[in-house]
N, C-alpha and C positions, 0 to 999 in steps of 0.2 A: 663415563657413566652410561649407563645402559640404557638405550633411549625405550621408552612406553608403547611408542606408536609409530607407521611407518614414518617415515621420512622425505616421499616423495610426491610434491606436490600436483596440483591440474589447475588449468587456465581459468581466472577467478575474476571478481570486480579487484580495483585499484583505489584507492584513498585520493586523487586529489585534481586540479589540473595545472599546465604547467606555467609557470611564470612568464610574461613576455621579455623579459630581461636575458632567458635561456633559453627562448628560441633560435638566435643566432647559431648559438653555439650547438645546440641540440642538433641543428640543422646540418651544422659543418660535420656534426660527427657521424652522420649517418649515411653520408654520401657513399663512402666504399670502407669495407674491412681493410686491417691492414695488419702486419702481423704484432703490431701494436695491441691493436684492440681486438682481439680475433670475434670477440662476441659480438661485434654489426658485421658478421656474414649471413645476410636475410636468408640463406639456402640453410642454414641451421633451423633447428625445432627450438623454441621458444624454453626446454630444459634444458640443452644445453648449452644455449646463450647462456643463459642463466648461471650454469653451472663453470662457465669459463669467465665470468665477469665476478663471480663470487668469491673465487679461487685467488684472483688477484686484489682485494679487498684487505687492508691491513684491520686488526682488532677494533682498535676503535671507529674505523669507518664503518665495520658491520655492525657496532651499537649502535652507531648514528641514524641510523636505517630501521630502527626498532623501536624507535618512542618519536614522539612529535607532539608541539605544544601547537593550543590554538592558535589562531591568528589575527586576532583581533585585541584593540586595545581597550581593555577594559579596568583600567586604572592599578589600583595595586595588585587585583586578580592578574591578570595577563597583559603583554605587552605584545601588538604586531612584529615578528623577528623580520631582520632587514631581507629584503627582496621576495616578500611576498606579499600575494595579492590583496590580503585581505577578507577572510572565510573562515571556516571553522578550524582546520589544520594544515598543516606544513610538514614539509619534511624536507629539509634543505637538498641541494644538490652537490654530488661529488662531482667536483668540474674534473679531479686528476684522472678520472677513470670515466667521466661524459655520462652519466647518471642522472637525469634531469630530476627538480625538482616537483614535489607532489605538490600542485594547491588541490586542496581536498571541501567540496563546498555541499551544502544541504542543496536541496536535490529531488523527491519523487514529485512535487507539486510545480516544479521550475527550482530555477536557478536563484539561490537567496542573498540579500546583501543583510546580514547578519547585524543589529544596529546601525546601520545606513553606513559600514564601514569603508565602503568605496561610495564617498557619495556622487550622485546624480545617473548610479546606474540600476537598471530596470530589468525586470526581463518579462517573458510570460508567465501569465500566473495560469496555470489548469486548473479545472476543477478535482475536487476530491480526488483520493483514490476509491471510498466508496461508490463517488460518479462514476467513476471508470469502471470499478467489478459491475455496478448497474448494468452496465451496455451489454457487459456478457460479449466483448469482442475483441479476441487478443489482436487481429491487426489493426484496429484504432491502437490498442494501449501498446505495439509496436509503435506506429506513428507518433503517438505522445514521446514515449522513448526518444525517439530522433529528434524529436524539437530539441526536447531538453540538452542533449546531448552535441548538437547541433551548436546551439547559444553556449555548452560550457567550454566549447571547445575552440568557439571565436572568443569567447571573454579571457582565456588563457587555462582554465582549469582541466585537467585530469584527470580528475576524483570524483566521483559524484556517490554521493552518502543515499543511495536511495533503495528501490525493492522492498518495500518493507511490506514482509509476505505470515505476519505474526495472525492468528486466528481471533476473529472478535468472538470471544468465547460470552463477552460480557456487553448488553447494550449503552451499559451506565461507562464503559470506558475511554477516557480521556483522547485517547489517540487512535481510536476507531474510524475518524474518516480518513486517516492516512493510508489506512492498509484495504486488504481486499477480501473481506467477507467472513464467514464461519466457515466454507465450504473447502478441504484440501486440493479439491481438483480444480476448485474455480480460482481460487486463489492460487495457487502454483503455476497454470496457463497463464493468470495474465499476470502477474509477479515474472515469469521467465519471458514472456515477451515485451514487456515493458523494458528490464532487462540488457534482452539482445537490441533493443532500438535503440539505449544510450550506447552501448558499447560498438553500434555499426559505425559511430561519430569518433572512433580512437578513443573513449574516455572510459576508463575503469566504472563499474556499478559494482556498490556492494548490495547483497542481500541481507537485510535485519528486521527485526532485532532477534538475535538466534539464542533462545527460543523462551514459548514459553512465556509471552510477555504483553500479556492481554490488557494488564491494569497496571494502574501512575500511583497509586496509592502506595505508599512505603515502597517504591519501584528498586530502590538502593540498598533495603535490608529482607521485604519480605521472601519467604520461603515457599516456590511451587511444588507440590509434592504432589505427584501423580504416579500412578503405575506404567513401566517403563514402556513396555508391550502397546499401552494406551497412545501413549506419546507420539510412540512410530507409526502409529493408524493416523495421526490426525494433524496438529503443527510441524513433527519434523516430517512430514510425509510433502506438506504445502512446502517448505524451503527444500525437500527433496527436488522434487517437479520442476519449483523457479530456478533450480544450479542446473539443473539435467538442461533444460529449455533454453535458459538463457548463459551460460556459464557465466557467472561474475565472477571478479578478478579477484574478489575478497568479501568476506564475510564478516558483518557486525556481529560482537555477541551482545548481550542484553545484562542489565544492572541486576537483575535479581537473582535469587538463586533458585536453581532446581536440583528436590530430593536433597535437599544442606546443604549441597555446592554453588559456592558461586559460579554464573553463566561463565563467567570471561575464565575459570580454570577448571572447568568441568570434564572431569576425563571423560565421562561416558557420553559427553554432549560432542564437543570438540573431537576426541580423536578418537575414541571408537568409531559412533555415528559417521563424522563429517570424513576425518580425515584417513580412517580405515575401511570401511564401510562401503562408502561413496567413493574413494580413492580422490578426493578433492585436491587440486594442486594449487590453488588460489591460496592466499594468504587470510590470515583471524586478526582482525583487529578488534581490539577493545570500543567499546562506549564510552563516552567521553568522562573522564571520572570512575570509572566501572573497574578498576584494578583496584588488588588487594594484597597481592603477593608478589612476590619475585621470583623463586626456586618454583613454587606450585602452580603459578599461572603461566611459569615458561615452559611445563611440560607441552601446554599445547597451543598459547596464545601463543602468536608471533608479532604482534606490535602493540605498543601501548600509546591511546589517542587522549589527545586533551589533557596530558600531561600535569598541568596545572590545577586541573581538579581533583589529582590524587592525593592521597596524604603526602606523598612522596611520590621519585621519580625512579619508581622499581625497574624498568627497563634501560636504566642510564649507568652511573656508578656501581648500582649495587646488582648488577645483572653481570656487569662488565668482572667484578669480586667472585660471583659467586663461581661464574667461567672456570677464574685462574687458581679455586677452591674445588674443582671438581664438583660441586653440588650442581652445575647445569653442563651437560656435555659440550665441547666445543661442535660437537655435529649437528648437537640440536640448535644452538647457535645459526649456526651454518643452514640448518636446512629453513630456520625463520627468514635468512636472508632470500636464499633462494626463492622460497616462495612467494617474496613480495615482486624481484626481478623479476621472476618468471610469469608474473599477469603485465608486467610492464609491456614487457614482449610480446607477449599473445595479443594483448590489445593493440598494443602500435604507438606504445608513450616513447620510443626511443625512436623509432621510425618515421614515423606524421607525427609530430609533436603539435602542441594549440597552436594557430598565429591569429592573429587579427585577422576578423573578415568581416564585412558586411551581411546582417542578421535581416532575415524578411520578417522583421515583427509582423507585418498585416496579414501574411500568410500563416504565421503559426497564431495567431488571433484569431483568425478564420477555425483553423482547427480546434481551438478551444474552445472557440461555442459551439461549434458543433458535436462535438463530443460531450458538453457539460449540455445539449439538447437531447443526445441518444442518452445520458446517463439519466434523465429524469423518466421518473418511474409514477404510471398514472395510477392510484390506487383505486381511487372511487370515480364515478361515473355515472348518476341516476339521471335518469331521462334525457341522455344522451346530451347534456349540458354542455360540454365542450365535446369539440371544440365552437369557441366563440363567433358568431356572426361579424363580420364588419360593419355589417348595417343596425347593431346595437345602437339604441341612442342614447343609456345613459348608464355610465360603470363606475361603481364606487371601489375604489382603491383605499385598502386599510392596511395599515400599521406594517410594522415590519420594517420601517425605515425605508420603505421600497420609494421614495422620491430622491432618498442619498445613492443607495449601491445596494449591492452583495453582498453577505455577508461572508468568510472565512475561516479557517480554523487556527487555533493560536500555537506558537511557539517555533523550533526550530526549521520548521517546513514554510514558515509565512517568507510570502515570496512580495516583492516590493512590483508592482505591475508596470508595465508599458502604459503610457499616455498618461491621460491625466494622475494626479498624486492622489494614492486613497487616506481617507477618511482612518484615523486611526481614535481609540476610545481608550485611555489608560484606565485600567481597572482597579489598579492598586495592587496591598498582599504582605506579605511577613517575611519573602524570604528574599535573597539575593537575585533572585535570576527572575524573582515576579515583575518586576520592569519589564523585562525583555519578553516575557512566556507570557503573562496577563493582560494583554491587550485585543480588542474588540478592533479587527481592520473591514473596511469596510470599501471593495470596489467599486468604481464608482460608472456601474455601468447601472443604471437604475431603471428597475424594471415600470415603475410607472411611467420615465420617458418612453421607453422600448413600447409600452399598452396603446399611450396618443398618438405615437407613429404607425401604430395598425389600424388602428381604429381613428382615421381622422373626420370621421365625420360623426360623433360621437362626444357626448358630455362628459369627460370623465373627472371625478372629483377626487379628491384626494383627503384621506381624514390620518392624523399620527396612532393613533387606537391608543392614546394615554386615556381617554374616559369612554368605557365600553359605552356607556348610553348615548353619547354621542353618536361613536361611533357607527350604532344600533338606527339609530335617528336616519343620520344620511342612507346606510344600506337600504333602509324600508321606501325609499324614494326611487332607490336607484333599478334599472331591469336587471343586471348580474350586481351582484358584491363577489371582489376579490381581495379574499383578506390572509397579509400573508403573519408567518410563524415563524422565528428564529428561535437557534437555540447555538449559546456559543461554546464549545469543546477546544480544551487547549492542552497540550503536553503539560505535565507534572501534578495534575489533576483529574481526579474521577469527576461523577458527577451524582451527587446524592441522591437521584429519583429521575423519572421520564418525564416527568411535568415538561410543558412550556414554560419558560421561567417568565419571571417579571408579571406574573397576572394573566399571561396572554390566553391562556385557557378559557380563562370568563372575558376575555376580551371575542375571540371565536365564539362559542358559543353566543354571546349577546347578537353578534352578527346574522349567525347563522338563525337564529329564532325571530328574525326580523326579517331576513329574507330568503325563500325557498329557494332562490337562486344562487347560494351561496358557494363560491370557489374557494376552497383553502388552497393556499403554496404554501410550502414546509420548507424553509434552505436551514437545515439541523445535522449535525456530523454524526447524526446515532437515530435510533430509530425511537418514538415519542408514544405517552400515552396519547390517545383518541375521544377524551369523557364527551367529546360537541361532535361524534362521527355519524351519528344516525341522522342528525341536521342538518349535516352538510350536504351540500349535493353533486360537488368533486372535490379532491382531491388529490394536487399533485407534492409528490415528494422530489424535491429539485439539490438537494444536497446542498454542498460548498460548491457553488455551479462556476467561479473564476471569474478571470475580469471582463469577459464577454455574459456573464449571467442572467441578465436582464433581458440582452436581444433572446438568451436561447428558450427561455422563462420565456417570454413573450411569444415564440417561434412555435412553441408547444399548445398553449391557449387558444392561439387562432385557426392549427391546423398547420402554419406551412412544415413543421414539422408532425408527423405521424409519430405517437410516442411509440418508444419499442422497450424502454427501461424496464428491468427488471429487480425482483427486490438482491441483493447477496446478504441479504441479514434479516432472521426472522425477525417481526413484530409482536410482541409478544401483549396480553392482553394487561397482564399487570406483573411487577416483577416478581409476584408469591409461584409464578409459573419457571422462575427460573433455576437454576441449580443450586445457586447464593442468593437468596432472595435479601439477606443484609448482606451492604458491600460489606468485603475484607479490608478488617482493617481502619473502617470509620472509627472516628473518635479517638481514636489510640492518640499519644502523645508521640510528636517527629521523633525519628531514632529508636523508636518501641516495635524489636522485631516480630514479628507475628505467620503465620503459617498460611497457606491458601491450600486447600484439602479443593483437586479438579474432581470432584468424587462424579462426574459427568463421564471422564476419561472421553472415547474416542466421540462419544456421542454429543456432539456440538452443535448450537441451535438446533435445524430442523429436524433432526436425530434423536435428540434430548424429549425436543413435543414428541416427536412418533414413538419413544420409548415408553414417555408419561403417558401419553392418551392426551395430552392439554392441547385446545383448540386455540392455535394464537390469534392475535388481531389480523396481522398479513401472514402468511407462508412467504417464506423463503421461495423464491423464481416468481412469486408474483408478479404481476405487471398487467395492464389494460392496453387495448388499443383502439379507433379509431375506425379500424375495423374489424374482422373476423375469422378465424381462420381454423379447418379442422386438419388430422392427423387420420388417417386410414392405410391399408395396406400394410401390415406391419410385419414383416418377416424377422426371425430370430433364429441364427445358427451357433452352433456350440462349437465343443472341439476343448481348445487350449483355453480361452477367451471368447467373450460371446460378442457377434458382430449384430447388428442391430439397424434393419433399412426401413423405412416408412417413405410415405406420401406426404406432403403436405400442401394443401390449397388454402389461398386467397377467398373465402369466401364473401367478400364485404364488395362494398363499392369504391373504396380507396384505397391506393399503394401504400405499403408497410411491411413492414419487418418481423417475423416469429420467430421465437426463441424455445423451438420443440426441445423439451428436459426429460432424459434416459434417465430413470433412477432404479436401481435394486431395488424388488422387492420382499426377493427372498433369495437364501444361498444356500442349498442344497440341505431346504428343506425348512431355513431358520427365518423367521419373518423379521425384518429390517426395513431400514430405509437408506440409501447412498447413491449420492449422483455419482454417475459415469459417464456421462458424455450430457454435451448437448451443440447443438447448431444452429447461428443464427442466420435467415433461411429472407433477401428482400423480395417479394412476391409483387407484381402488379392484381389488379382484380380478375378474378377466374382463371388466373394463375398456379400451375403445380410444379413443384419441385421435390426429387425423391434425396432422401437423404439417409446416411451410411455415417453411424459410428460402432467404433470399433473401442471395446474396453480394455482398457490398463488390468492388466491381469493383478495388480496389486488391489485394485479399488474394489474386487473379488472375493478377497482371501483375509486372512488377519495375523499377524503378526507374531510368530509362534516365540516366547524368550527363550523359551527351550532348548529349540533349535537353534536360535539364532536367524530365521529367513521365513519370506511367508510364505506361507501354506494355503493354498486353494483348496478344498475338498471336492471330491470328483459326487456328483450329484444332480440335480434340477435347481436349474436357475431361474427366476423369474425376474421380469420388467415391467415396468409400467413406464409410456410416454403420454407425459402429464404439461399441465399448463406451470406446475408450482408441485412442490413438494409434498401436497397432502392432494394433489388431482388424481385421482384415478383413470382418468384417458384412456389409454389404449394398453393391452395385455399381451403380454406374449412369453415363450420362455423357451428355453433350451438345456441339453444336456451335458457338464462338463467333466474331463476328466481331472483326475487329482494332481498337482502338481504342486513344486517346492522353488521358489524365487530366492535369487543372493538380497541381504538385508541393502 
C-alpha cells in the first residue's frame, strides 16, 4: 500500500521509564555491539540503530510495540501488567532482542503516583506551568526539566508524559495551569526548554496535547474548526518552536477533533504538519482513550496509549489483520516501529538506562520555591504597600485555607509531594474517573506559618473567611489584612465563569472595605474576575505555587524576594470581551457532539484585545516590581529579520529583575500586535544592561496556504519595547526585505 506521508522519522520525546527489574539486563546489553545485536554500536546515528533492530523484529513483536495498556490497577477498568512500575503506561520489553521496557509516567508538574499506585512514594511537586511561563525564563523551566527528569529516571521511569505547549485560548479552561500561556513564542521557548531538561536525564518527553486543545468540555467529541493558515500562526507554531528547541522523543495527540478529524488520525495535523513539514522523526502516540480507528489512525499515529479506554484494541489484532489484508502497508508498520526505537536511541533508553539513585529532595525543593517565587506576578501595588515591614505589629490572615497549605490543580498532573502528606478534599461527580480527577489537594506548606516566621515580632491572626463580617471585623483591627483567594481547576472540566467560587468575592471585598491596607493572594490555575480591585491595595497573583508555596508567597510579601512575574495570560475584564463569551458546549448533554468555531484564528489573547480595541483588566507581560526600571537607546536593524538592541537600567533603590517585551507593531505597513522576543535582564540599582534580540523571521510573516510556506513582505517594520503588551515604551523600526520560509 502506498504509504500518505514520508516515512522517516527525527529524534522525539519517549512514552515511559524503565523498570528496575530491566536494568540488569539492559545494562548487560549495552556494554559492547556484537554481531548479534549490531544495533548497540553507539558510533551508529540513532536511525540506523533503529533501523537494524527493527529489521530483526518478528510480526508480532512490531505490534507489541504499538499499543500499551495503563498501568495501574483499577479494578475491572485495568489491571497493573506483571513487571511494571506502576503509572500511567507500559509497554513490555522484548528481552530476545534487549529492547527495554517503557514505564511511561505523568510528568510536567513532577513525577506522579497515579492513586497512590506505588504507595509511600513521593516526589517534587512544582508549581504550575502557568507559574513557570510567569517567570518568562527558559533556564529556570530547563532546570525544572532536570528535576523532573532527574527523580524519573532514579525512580526507574523513561517516559515522561509532559510539554504540554497547547494555547490558553480560553480563561474558563480546565487545564490552563498546566501549559504555558496564549503566546506562540513564549509558550514554544519554555515548552522546548523544559523539554530539553527532562531529556538531558535519559528520559523521553513528550510534547502535548497536539493540538488544538484549549478546552475539557466535550474534549472526546467536540469539533475544533479553524482556518488552517490560522492554525500554523498560532498553536501549531507553539509545538513548532517546543520539537525545534527541545526535540521530544514523541508526541501526544489530543481527544478532540480538528476541522472533523479526529487529533489522533488527522492527516493534515500528524503528517503533513508534523511529519512532512517539520521532518519529525519521533514517534505519535495517542491520548489515553483518544483512538478511533485502526486502518485511518495508522496512516499517521504510530502507538496506541491507554489501551483500555478505547472501545477496542485497534492497534493489537486488528492492526496486526489489517497488515496481512493489505489495508495498512507493512512499511508503515515498520516505519511506526522505527520511530518509537529511534527516540529510544537518541535519548539514551538503551544506553544509560534508569537505575536507582539517591534523589536530593531538599535541593529540588529549593528549586521549587524558588521558581513558584519568580512565577508570582505582582499585579497591584498602591502606595507602595508591599512589600511588608517586619516591624508590622498586627496582620490579619484570611481565608484561603492558608493555615493548611497550597492549593493545586486537579487530575492527571497531581503530583503526590516530598514531606509531609497533603491535605486532600474529595469533591465528588457523575463519572468514572471523578474520584481520581475531582479532588481539592492541598500542600501543606502554609503560607500563614511561612507570614509568623517573617514577621516574628508581629500579632498575626488568623480568621477561615467562612463569614465575611467576621472576617471584616478582625481586618479593621489589624495594620495589613492578607486575604487570600483560591480557585480550583481540574482536567476534564471547564469552568463556568471567572468568579472566585465559594462566595469569596464578597468575602475580599468585605475585607478590603474595612481596611485600606488590604493584600489580596490569588493561588487560582486561570486568570479571575477583580469586582473588590479598586479596594484593594495589592495584589498578588501566586498561581499553583507547589509544595514550597507558602515560604515563596511569603518570600514575595516581605521583600526577600524582588517579584519579577509576569502575566502569560491576559486578564480580561469580563468574559463578554472574549471571543466565546458562552463556553462551548455548556449545558449540552455527555456524548452530544458539538463544534467550537476559533473564529479569533491567529489572534490569541493579547492580540484578540489589540484587534477589538477591549481594554483588559491585566495585559498580558504585566507584572510590578519593587522597583524601577527604564528602556532607552533603542536601535533597530532590518535586512532578512529585524534585530533589536536597547539599554535597560535599574532605576529604583532595590535589585530585581526586568523582563523588557519586543512586540510588532506593525508589518510593512499593517497595524498588529506579536511578541518577538523578550529578555529577562537581573539589574542591581543604577545598574545597565544593553540587550539584543533578534526575531524569528516567522513571527514576521503569516502563513501563506497557498504556497504552502510563510511569507515575509519586504516593507517597514515597526516595534515597540514595552512593559506588557498594550505599553507603548520605546519605538523604533526598520526596513525588510521580502522573503519565502519552508512551512
Amino acid at each position: 500500500m502506498k504509504q500518505p506521508y514520508p516515512v522517516t522519522p527525527k529524534p522525539r520525546q519517549t512514552w515511559c521509564a524503565l523498570a528496575a527489574l530491566t536494568c540488569c539486563l539492559l545494562s548487560g546489553a549495552a556494554v559492547a555491539a556484537d554481531s548479534a545485536r549490531p544495533w548497540m554500536n553507539t558510533a551508529l546515528s540513532p536511525d540506523a540503530r533503529a533501523r537494524l533492530l527493527e529489521q530483526a523484529l518478528t510480526l508480532d513483536e512490531r505490534i507489541a510495540l504499538v499499543h500499551s495498556p495503563m498501568a495501574l490497577d483499577l479494578g475491572e477498568m485495568a489491571k497493573k501488567p506483571a513487571g511494571a512500575l506502576g503509572s500511567a503506561g507500559y509497554v513490555a520489553p522484548i528481552e530476545r532482542v534487549g529492547i527495554p521496557a517503557l514505564n511511561q509516567t505523568d510528568a510536567s508538574l513532577g513525577v506522579t503516583n497515579p492513586a497512590g499506585t506505588r504507595p509511600g512514594d513521593s516526589a517534587t511537586a512544582l508549581a504550575s506551568g502557568l507559574s513557570l511561563a510567569a517567570t518568562w525564563n527558559p533556564q529556570l523551566a530547563r532546570a525544572s526539566g532536570a528535576a523532573i527528569g532527574q527523580e524519573s529516571h532514579a525512580k526507574g521511569f523513561n517516559v515522561l508524559l509532559a510539554g504540554g505547549a497547547n494555547l490558553t485560548r480560553d480563561p474558563r479552561g480546565g487545564r490552563n495551569f498546566e501549559y504555558l500561556g496564549e503566546d506562540p513564542w513564549l509558550a514554544g521557548v519554555m515548552a522546548g526548554a523544559s523539554i530539553a531538561g527532562i531529556q538531558s536525564a535519559n528520559v523521553v518527553s513528550t510534547t502535548k496535547h497536539f493540538a488544538l486543545n484549549p478546552y475539557e468540555t466535550g474534549r472526546d467529541y467536540h469539533n475544533a474548526q479553524i482556518d488552517p493558515a490560522a492554525l500554523r500562526e498560532s498553536d501549531l507554531l507553539a509545538f513548532q518552536l517546543a520539537i525545534e528547541r527541545g526535540q521530544p522523543g514523541s508526541i501526544m495527540c489530543a481527544y478532540n477533533k480538528i476541522n472533523t478529524v479526529y487529533a489522533c488520525e488527522n492527516g493534515p495535523l500528524l503528517g503533513d504538519a508534523l511529519k512532512r513539514d517539520w521532518g519529525y522523526k519521533g514517534w505519535v502516540m495517542s491520548d489515553w482513550g483518544a483512538v478511533h480507528s485502526t486502518v485511518a489512525a495508522a496512516q499517521v499515529l504510530d502507538h496506541e496509549s491507554g489501551e483500555q479506554l478505547d472501545k477496542q484494541v485497534f492497534f493489537g489484532e486488528p492492526l496486526k489483520q489489517a497488515v496481512a489484508a493489505g489495508k495498512v502497508a507493512p512499511g508503515r508498520l515498520s516505519d511506526m516501529v522505527q520511530r518509537i526505537l529511534r527516540s529510544m536511541f537518541a535519548v539514551g533508553l538503551f544506553d544509560r538506562p534508569p537505575v536507582a539513585a539517591k534523589i536530593d529532595y531538599e535541593a529540588h525543593a529549593k528549586l521549587a520555591q524558588d521558581a513558584a517565587a519568580e512565577g508570582i506576578v505582582l499585579l497591584r501595588n498602591e502606595r507602595n504597600t508591599l512589600p511588608l515591614s517586619r516591624e508590622v505589629k498586627r496582620i490579619a490572615v484570611i481565608g484561603g485555607n492558608a493555615a493548611l497549605g497550597v492549593l493545586s490543580g486537579g487530575g492527571s498532573s497531581q503530583v503526590t509531594p516530598t514531606g509531609q502528606p497533603p491535605v486532600i478534599v474529595p469533591m465528588g461527580g457523575n463519572a468514572p474517573f471523578d474520584a481520581f480527577f475531582r479532588r481539592a489537594v492541598w500542600f501543606p506548606s502554609a503560607p500563614l506559618a511561612a507570614i509568623r516566621a517573617r514577621a516574628p515580632k508581629a500579632e498575626v491572626i488568623f480568621d477561615d473567611g467562612r463569614y465575611p463580617a467576621a472576617a471584616a471585623e478582625l481586618a479593621r483591627s489589624a495594620d495589613v489584612a492578607i486575604v487570600f483567594g483560591t480557585q480550583w481547576n481540574g482536567e476534564a472540566e471547564d469552568l463556568p465563569d471567572l468568579s472566585l467560587p465559594q462566595g469569596q468575592d464578597a468575602l475580599v471585598a468585605a475585607v478590603a472595605a474595612a481596611n485600606p491596607r488590604t493584600v489580596v493572594v490569588l493561588e487560582t490555575g486561570n486568570p479571575v474576575d477583580m469586582p473588590w480591585l479598586d479596594a484593594s491595595a495589592a495584589v498578588l497573583e501566586a498561581w499553583y505555587p507547589g509544595q514550597r508555596g507558602g515560604d515563596a508567597i511569603a518570600d514575595v510579601l516581605f521583600g526577600d524576594v524582588n517579584p519579577s512575574g509576569r502575566l502569560p495570560m491576559t486578564f480580561p475584564k469580563s468574559v463578554t470581551q472574549l471571543p466565546r463569551p458562552v463556553l462551548p458546549g455548556r449545558g449540552l448533554a455527555k456524548g452530544v457532539g458539538f463544534d467550537i468555531d476559533f473564529n479569533e484564528g491567529a489572534d490569541v489573547g493579547y492580540r484578540w484585545f489589540h484587534k477589538t480595541g477591549a481594554a483588559p483588566l491585566f495585559a498580558f507581560g504585566h507584572g510590578l516590581s519593587y522597583t524601577s526600571f527604564a528602556v532607552s537607546d533603542l536601535k533597530v536593524e532590518g535586512g532578512k529579520t529585524l534585530k533589536v538592541s536597547f539599554a535597560v537600567r535599574n532605576t529604583g533603590t532595590r535589585a530585581g529583575a526586568d523582563v523588557p517585551q519586543v512586540y510588532l507593531s506593525s508589518a510593512a505597513g499593517q497595524p498588529l500586535r506579536r511578541l518577538i522576543g523578550w529578555d529577562k535582564v537581573q539589574l542591581a540599582p543604577g545598574e545597565s544592561k544593553r540587550v539584543t534580540v533578534e526575531a524569528d523571521p516567522r513571527l514576521l510573516g503569516r502563513f501563506d496556504a497557498k504556497s504552502h510556506s510563510w511569507k515575509v513582505a519586504a516593507g517597514d517594520y515597526r516595534v515597540v519595547v514595552g512593559a506588557s503588551a498594550i505599553d507603548n515604551g520605546v519605538q523604533g523600526g526598520a526596513q525588510l526585505s521580502a522573503q519565502t520560509l519552508k512551512p
